[in-house]
N, C-alpha and C positions, 0 to 999 in steps of 0.2 A: 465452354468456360474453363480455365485454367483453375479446377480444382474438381477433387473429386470425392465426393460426400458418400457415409457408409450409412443409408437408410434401411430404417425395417427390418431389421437384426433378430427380431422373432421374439415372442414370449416363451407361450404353453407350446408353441410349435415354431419348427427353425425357421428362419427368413433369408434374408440376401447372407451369401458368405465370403462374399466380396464388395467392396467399394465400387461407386460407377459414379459416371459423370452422371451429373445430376440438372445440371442448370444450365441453358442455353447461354453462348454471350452475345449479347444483344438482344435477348429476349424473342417470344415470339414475334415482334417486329422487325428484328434483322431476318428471322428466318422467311415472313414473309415479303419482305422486299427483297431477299435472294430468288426463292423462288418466281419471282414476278420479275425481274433483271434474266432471268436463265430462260423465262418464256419469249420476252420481248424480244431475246438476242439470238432467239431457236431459229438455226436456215428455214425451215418449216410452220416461220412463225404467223405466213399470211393464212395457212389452213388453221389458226387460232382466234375464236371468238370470245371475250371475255365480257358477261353479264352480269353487272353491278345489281345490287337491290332488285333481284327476282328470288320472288319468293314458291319452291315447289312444292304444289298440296295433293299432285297425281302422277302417276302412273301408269301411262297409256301400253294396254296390253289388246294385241291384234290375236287372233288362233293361238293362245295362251304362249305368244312371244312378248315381252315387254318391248315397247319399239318406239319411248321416248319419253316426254313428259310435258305437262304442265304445271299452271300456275301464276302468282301476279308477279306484273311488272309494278313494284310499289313504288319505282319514282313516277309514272305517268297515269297507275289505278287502272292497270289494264290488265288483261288477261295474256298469257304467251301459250304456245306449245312447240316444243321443240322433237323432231323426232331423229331419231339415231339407231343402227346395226344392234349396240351396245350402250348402256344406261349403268356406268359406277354411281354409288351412293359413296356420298363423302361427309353427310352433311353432321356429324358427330354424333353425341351421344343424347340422352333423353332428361338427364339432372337440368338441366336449365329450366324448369316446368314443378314447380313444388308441388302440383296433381300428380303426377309423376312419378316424382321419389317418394311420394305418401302409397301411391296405387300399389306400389312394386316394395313397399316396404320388408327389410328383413325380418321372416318368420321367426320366430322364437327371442326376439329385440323387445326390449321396454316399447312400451308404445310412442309412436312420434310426439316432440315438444309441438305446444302449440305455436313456435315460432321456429319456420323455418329458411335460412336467408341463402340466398341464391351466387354461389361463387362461379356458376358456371354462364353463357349465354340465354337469353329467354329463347333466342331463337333455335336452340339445342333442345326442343320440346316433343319429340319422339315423333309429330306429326308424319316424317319423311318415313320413319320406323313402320307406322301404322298401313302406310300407303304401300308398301313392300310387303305387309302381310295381306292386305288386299289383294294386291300381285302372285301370292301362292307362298310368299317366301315364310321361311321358320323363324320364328322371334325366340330368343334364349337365353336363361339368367338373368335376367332384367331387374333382381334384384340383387345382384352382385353390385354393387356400387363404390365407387370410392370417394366419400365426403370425406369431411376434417370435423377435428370436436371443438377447434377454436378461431370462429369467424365473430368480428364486430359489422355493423352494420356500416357500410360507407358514408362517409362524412358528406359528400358529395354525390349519389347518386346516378347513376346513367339511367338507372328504370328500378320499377316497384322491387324492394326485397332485396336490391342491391347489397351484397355482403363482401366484407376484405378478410379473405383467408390467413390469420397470423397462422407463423411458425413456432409455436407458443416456446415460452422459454423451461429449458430443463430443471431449474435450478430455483425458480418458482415453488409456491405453493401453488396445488390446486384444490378449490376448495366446493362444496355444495352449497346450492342458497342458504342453509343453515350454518354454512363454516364449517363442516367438515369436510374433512378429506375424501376425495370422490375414491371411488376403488372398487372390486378390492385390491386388480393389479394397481402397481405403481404408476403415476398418469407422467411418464416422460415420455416424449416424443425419441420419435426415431427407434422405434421397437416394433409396437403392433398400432398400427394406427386403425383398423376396424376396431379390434378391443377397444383401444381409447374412447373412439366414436358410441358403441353399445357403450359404454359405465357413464357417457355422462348424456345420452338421449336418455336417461332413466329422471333429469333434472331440465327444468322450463333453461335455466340459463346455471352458469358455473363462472367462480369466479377464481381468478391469476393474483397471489399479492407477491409481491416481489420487492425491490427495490430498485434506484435509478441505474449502482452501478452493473445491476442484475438484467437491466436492460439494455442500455448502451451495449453489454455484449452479445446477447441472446437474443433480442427480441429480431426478427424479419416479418416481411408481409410480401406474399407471393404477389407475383404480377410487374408490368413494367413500370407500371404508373407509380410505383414505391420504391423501385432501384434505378435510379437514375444513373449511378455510376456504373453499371451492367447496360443499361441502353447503350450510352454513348461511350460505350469501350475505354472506360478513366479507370485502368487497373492501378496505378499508382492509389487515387482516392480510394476504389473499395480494397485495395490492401491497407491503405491508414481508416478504413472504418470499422475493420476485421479486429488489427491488430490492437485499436486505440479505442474503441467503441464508436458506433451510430449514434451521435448524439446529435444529427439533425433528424434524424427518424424518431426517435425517442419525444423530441421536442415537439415536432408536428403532430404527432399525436396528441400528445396531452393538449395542446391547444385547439385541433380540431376535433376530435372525438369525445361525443359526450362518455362513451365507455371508458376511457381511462381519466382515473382519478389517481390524487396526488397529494398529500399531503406529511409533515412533517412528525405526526404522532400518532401509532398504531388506533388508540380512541378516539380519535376525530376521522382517520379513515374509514372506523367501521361504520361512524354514524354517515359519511359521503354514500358509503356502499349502500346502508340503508335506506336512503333518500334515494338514490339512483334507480333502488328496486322497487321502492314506494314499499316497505314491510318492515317490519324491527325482527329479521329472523338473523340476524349477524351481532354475537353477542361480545363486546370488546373486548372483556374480560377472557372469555372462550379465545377470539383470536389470538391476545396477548400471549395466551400460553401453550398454544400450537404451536406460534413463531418461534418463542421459548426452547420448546421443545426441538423441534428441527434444527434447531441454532445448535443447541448443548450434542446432538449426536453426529453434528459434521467437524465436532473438534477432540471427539471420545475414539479413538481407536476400536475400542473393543463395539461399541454401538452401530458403530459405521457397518461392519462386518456382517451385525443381522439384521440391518436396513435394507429392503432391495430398492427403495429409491436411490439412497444413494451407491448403492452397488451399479445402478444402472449409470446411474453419473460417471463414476470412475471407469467402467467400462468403454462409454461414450470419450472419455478426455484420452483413452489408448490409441485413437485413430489421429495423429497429428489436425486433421482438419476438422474435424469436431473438437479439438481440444483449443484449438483456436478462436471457436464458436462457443465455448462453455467455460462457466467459470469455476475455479478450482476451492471449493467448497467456501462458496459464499455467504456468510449469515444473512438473513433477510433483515435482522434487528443490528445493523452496524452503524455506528454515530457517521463514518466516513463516506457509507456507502447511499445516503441517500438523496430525496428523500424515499418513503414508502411509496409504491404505486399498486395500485390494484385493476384491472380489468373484467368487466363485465363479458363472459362470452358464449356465443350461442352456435350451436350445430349451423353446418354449413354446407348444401350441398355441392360437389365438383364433378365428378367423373363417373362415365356408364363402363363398365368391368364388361359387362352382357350385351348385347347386341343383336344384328341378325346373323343367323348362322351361316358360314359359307366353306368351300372344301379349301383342300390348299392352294387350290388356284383362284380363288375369292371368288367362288361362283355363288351366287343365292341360291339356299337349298331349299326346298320345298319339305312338309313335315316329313314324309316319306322316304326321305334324303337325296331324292333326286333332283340337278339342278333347274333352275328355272332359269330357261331359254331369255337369251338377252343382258341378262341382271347379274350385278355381280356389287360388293360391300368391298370397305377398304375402312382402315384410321379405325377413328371411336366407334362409328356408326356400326361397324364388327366386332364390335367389343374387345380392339387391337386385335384381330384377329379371330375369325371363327364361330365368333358369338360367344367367344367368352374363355380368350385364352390363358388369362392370369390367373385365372379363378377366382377364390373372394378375397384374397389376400395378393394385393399389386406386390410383384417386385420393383418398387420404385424408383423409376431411373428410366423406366421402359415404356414407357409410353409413345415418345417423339421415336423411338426405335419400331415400335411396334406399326405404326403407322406407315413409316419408310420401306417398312418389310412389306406391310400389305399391296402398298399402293408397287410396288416394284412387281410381285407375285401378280397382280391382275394386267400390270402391260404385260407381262411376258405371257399370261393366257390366253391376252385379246389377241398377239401376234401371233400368237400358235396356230391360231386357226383364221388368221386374217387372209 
């Protein structure tokens, strides 16, 4: 995608120290109808089989060689077994499975909310994970995770716990079920997104108050199903929704999402929010003058200065493309700018950091580090790599990179010895 985003800049520890592309164009949809155009059109394409809705629950190991696999065929309710020289795992990470991200939770984190919503696949449920440690292989960091701390519950659902990962906005309040400000770091995006994640798992849900023109600039929702001018390549449109605000994204929301509320008077928002939560812990009066207050020191010079929210704003607005994406010290309480909007938002899980272990030639390791004959990891389901190459902190951008790396690194091993 023609632009290139500076994520995860670091807190209490450094982060990326360069900008990277960040977002596919066309989404994971062009990517995978490229890949699926480049197989159909491979000279070698009649030695390609390709197996819609099978679902693998084994791992057929012969004299401790893996030598294929099984599992259903769920469009016909049958059983397959497929057998092969060589057996890549591809099938991602373990987050799609809220047993999962609870079982593997991080040590020393507030304990999990009791509502956890699912941004990843259900079918990304570690099952394939499981069946590879059956096979001898090493499972590793499994709780290295990378969720997000601001998912709504999809309006529309594909399956249970369906969740829509927003890209919450900077320029926002973030606030506790009580209305206060979550923390103690400053809660903007694009710095430490684990830290984000621990300050507000410490709370069942956290809430966004902003305003309309605080949205139209700021607000995104990962995935293709909400950038339609990134699907179908209309760079003109997503430059006039950059430049001008999303105000048909802004709109569908508040129309389809029970989580954003809207209203024209900070005391009548609180009491929506309190209705939304079903509790009177959002006190108007209290909100009024947080607003107040964040208001009065993005127009103070000297305040600004020992603010590190907005120090991190300012920061964020030095990189032309986030500055594009944020707005330049916007009041939440502006007659012009509204109306108020608020959002309800809960922990959301996405990505395995951890995975099974494998060498550099994405061999499956066994716990002893030697590899197991057959078997080899690639993508998520390696934790990008290795079983866990980012560590607990993604450099953000790397992920589609990390995958291309692995799955490249395992042809050239399988050839090696083919």
């Amino acid at each position: 995608m023609p632009a290139v985003n500076w994520v995860e800049r670091g807190s209490a520890m450094p982060g990326n120290t360069a900008a990277r592309y960040h977002i596919l164009w066309g989404t994971g949809r062009e990517l995978v109808q490229t890949v699926s155009d480049r197989l159909r059109s491979h000279p070698k394409r009649g030695r390609l089989t390709l197996l819609h809705r099978h679902r693998v629950t084994r791992l057929i190991v012969e004299d401790g060689t893996v030598a294929g696999c099984s599992g259903v065929d769920l469009g016909r309710d049958q059983t397959f077994e497929i057998r092969a020289d060589r057996t890549v795992v591809a099938s991602g990470g373990i987050n799609g499975s809220e047993a999962q991200v609870r079982r593997h939770w991080p040590s020393g984190w507030p304990e999990a909310p009791g509502i956890i919503l699912n941004g990843a696949n259900p079918l990304s449920d570690g099952n394939v994970h499981q069946a590879v440690a059956e096979a001898g292989g090493c499972l590793d960091h499994l709780s290295d995770m990378w969720n997000y701390a601001a998912g709504i519950p999809h309006p529309q659902p594909h399956f249970d716990g369906h969740g829509l990962s927003l890209i919450p906005c900077k320029s926002a309040l973030w606030l506790t079920p009580d209305g206060e400000p979550v923390g103690p770091a400053p809660m903007v995006t694009g710095y430490d997104t684990r830290e984000m994640c621990r300050q507000v798992a410490a709370h069942p849900y956290t809430w966004q108050v902003l305003n309309w023109k605080i949205a139209t600039k700021e607000l995104a929702i990962s995935g293709a199903e909400h950038n339609p001018r990134i699907v179908k390549h209309q760079l003109f449109r997503f430059l006039g929704d950059t430049l001008f605000g999303n105000r048909r994204l802004v709109r569908q929301m508040l129309g389809e999402s029970a989580e954003f509320l809207a209203d024209d008077n900070l005391e009548s928002l609180a009491r929506q929010m309190n209705r939304l939560a079903g509790n009177d812990r959002i006190d108007p009066g209290r909100l009024r003058s947080l607003v107040a207050h964040c208001d009065r020191v993005l127009v103070d010079p000297a305040r600004q200065a020992g603010d590190p929210r907005v120090q991190r704003i300012l920061r964020a607005r030095q990189w032309r493309p986030d500055a594009l994406r944020t707005c330049k010290f916007q009041a939440v309480n502006d007659s012009r700018a509204g109306p108020f909007i608020a959002i309800q938002l809960r922990f959301i899980s996405r990505k395995s950091l951890g995975g099974i272990r494998t060498d550099l030639r994405c061999r499956v390791l066994a716990p002893d580090g030697s590899p197991v004959p057959g078997l080899y990891a690639v993508g998520e389901a390696a934790g990008f790599g290795g079983g866990g190459a980012s560590g607990k902190r993604s450099l953000e951008g790397t992920f589609l990179s990390g995958c291309i790396l692995t799955a490249r690194k395992a042809a050239a091993g399988i050839l090696a010895v083919a």
